[in-house]
C-alpha positions as CSV (number, residue, x, y, z in Angstrom):
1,X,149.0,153.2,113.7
2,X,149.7,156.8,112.3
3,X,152.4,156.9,110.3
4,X,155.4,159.0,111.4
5,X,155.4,163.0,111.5
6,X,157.0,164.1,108.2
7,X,160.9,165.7,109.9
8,X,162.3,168.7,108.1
9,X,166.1,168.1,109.4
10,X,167.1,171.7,108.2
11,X,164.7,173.5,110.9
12,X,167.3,173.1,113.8
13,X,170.3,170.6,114.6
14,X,167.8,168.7,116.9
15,X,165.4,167.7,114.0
16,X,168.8,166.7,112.1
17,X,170.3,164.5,114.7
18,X,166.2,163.3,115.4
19,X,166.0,162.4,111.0
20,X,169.7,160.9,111.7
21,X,168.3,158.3,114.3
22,X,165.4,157.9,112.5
23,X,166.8,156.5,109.2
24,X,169.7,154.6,111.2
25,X,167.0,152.8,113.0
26,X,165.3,152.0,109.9
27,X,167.7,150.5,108.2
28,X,168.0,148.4,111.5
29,X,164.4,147.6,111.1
30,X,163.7,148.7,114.5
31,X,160.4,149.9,116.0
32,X,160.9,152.8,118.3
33,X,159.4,150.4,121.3
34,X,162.7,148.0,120.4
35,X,165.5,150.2,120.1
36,X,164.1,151.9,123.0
37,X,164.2,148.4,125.1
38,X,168.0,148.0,123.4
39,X,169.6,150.9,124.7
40,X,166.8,151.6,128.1
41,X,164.6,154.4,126.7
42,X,161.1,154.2,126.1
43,X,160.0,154.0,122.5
44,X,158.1,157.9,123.7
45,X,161.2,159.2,124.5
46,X,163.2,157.6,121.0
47,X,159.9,159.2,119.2
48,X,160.4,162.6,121.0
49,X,164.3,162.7,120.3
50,X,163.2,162.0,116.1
51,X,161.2,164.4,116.3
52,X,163.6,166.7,117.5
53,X,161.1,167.8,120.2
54,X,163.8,166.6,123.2
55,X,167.3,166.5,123.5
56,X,169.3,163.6,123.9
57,X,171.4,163.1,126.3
58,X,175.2,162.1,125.8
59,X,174.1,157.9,127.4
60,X,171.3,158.3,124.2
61,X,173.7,159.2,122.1
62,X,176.1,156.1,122.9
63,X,174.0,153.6,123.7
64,X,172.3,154.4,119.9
65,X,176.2,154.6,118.2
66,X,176.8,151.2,119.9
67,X,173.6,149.3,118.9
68,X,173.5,150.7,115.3
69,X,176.6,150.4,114.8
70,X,176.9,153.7,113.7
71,X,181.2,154.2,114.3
72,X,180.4,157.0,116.9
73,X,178.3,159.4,114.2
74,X,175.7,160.1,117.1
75,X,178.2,160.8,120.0
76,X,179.7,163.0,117.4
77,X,176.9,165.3,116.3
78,X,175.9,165.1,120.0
79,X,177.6,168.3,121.2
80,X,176.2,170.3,118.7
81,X,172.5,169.7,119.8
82,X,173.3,172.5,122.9
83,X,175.8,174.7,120.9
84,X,174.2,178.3,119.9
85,X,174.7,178.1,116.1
86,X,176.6,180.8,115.1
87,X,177.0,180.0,111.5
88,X,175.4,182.0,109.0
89,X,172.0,180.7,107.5
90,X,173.9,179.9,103.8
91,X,176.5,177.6,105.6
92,X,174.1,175.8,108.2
93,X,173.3,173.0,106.0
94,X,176.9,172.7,104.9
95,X,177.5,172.6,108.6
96,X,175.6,169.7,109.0
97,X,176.6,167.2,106.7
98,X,180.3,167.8,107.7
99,X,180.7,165.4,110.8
100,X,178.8,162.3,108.5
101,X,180.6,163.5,105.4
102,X,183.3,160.4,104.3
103,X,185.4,162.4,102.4
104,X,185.7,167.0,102.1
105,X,187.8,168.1,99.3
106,X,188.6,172.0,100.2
107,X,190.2,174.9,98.8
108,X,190.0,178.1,101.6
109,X,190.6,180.4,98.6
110,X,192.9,183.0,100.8
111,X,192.1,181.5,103.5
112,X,193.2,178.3,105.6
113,X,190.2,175.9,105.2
114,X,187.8,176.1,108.5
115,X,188.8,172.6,110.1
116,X,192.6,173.0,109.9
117,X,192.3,177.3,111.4
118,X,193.4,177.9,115.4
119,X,190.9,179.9,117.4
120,X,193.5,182.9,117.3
121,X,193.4,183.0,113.1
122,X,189.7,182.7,113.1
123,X,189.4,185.6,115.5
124,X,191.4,187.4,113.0
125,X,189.4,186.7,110.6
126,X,185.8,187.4,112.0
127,X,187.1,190.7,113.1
128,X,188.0,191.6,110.0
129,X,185.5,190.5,108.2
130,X,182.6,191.9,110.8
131,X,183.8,195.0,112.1
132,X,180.4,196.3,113.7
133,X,179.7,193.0,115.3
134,X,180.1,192.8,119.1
135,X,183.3,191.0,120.7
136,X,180.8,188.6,122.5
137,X,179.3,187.8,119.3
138,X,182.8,187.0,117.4
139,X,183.8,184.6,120.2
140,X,180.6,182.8,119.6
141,X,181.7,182.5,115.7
142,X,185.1,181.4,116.9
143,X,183.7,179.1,119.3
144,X,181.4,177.7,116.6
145,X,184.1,177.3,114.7
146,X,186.0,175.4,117.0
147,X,183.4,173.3,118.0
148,X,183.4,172.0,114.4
149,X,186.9,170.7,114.6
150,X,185.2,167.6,116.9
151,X,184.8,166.1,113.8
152,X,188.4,165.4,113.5
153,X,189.2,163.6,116.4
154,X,186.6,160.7,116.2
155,X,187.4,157.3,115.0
156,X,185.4,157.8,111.6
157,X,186.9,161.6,110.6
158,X,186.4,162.2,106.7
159,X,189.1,162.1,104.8
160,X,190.4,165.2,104.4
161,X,191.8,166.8,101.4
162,X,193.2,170.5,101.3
163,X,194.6,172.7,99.1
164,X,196.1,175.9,100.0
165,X,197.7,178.9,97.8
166,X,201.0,180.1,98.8
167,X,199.7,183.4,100.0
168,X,197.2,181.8,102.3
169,X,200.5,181.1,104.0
170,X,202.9,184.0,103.7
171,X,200.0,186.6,104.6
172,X,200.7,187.4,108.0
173,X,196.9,187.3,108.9
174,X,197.0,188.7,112.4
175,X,200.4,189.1,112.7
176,X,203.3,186.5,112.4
177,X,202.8,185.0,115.8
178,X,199.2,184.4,114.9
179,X,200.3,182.9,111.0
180,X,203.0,181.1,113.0
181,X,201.2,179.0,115.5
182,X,198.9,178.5,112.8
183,X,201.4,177.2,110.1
184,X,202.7,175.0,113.0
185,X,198.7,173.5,113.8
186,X,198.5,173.0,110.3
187,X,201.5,170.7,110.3
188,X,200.6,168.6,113.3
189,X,197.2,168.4,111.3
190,X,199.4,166.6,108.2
191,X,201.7,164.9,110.8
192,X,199.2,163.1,112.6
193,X,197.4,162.0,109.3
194,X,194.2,163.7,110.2
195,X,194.2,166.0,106.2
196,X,196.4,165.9,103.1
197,X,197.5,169.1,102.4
198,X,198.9,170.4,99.1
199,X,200.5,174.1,98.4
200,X,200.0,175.8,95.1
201,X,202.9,177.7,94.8
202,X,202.4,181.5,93.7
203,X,204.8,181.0,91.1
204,X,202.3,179.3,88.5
205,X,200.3,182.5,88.9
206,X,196.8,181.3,88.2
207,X,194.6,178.2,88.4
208,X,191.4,176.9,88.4
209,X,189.6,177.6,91.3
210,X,190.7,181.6,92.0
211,X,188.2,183.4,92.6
212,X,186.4,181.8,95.7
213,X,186.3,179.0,98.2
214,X,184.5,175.5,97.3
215,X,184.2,172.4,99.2
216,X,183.1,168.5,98.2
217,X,181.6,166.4,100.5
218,X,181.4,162.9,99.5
219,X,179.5,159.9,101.7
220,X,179.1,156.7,102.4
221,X,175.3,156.3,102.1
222,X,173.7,156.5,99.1
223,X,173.6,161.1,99.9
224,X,174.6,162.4,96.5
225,X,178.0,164.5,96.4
226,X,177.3,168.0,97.3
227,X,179.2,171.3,96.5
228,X,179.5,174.0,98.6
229,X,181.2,177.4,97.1
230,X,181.7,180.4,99.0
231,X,182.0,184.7,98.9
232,X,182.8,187.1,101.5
233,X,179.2,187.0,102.9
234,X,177.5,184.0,100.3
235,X,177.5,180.8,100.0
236,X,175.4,178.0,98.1
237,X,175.4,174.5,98.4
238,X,174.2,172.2,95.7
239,X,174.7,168.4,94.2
240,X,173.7,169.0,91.0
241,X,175.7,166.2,89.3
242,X,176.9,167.9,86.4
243,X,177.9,170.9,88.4
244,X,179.4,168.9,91.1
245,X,181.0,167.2,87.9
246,X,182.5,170.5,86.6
247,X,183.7,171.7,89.8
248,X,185.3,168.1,90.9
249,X,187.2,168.9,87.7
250,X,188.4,172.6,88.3
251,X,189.6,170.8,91.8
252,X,191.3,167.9,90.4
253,X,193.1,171.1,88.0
254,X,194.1,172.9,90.6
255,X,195.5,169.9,92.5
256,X,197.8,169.4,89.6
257,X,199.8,172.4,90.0
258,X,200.2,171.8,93.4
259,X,203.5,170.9,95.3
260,X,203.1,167.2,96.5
261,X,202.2,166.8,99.9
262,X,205.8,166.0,101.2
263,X,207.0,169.3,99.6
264,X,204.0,170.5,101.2
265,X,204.5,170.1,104.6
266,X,208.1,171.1,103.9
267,X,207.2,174.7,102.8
268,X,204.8,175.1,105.9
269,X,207.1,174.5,108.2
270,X,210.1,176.6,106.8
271,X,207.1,179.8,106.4
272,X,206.2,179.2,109.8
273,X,210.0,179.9,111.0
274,X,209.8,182.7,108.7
275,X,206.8,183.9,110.7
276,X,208.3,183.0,113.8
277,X,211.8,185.1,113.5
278,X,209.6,188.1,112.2
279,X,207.7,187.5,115.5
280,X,210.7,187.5,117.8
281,X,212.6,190.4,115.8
């Protein structure tokens, strides 16, 4: 029997959900011809979907989460097989590894992290930051954006840890009706459990991890911690151990100086009734 084609999971998201199914069933110790008679595909068509050379459908998808017991990972990453990706090549593997990720530490820098934005900030945001770029082409980003949040409302969302200056929420990015529906998301976000979010007040003036965003990604598998930092128009990820040592440190800093989380939530609320009269005035 030849042995399986070598995947490269980075070339497209259908390769990466294909390398996903492929160790999954492995560890299962499956043949393709079994899982296939498990969940009502041919082994051909289990082959082709590794190999990212077809698409699976949303059944595929299920029928694979239930009979791995995989806690709904496939029916997860399953929209993004048909999505345009509209990320930039330096955040597409970060992109990735977010919906199988256990546990993202983030700090947005200026910025509300990704996950926790509403379509309306993000608009604001891509505008700015792309001001020769087509409005059909910053509705994609928003929409791929977006389309990233699924993550949060399956049953095995990653913990979620957040911090957040205090001018990430007083700049009225967009406009106060735009900062106030988001400050109000954000807090449904912390109400409902989904992130922990922690304000660093601008009163302690500096801290460890000015000067640019940075995420951790931590996961259940035996996948390595990874770091993802980020610039106005660069990003790198790595998991480099003793760099995603150094920078777990600068985070855990930071985190330090912040205002608990019950404080927290209490200072988003009262800005986003700041932002809110400023609106209605």
């Amino acid at each position: 029997m030849p042995s399986p084609r070598e995947l490269d999971p980075s070339e497209s998201f259908a390769a990466f959900f294909g390398n996903e199914v492929r160790q999954w069933r492995t560890r299962a110790k499956l043949s393709q011809e079994r899982l296939g008679d498990l969940i009502g595909y041919t082994g051909s068509l289990v082959g082709q979907v590794e190999t990212g050379k077809r698409r699976a459908t949303l059944e595929f998808a299920q029928e694979v989460d239930r009979h791995l017991e995989a806690d709904g990972l496939f029916v997860r990453l399953w929209p993004h097989l048909g999505a345009r990706r509209q990320f930039p090549d330096y955040f597409e593997s970060y992109a990735k590894l977010e919906p199988i990720a256990s546990e993202i530490r983030d700090y947005g820098g200026p910025f509300i992290p990704g996950l926790g934005q509403t379509d309306r900030y993000a608009r604001h945001l891509f505008l700015t930051a792309n001001r020769f770029t087509s409005d059909e082409e910053i509705e994609e980003k928003v929409s791929a954006r977006i389309e990233r949040q699924a993550i949060l409302l399956g049953p095995t969302c990653p913990m979620l840890w957040w911090l957040v200056d205090e001018d990430a929420l007083r700049r009225p990015m967009g406009g106060h009706g735009v900062m106030a529906e988001q400050l109000r998301h954000l807090s449904s976000l912390i109400r409902s459990r989904t992130a922990v979010v922690q304000v660093i007040p601008v009163k302690h003036g500096s801290h460890s991890l000015l000067g640019g965003a940075m995420a951790l990604m931590s996961f259940h598998d035996s996948r390595p911690d990874v770091l993802y930092t980020e610039g106005p128009h660069s990003g790198l990820m790595q998991d480099d151990p003793d760099t995603v040592r150094k920078h777990a440190v600068s985070y855990d800093l930071a985190r330090a100086t912040a205002l608990t989380s019950e404080a927290s939530l209490s200072l988003i609320e009262q800005v986003a009734e700041e932002h809110g009269h400023h609106d209605r005035a």
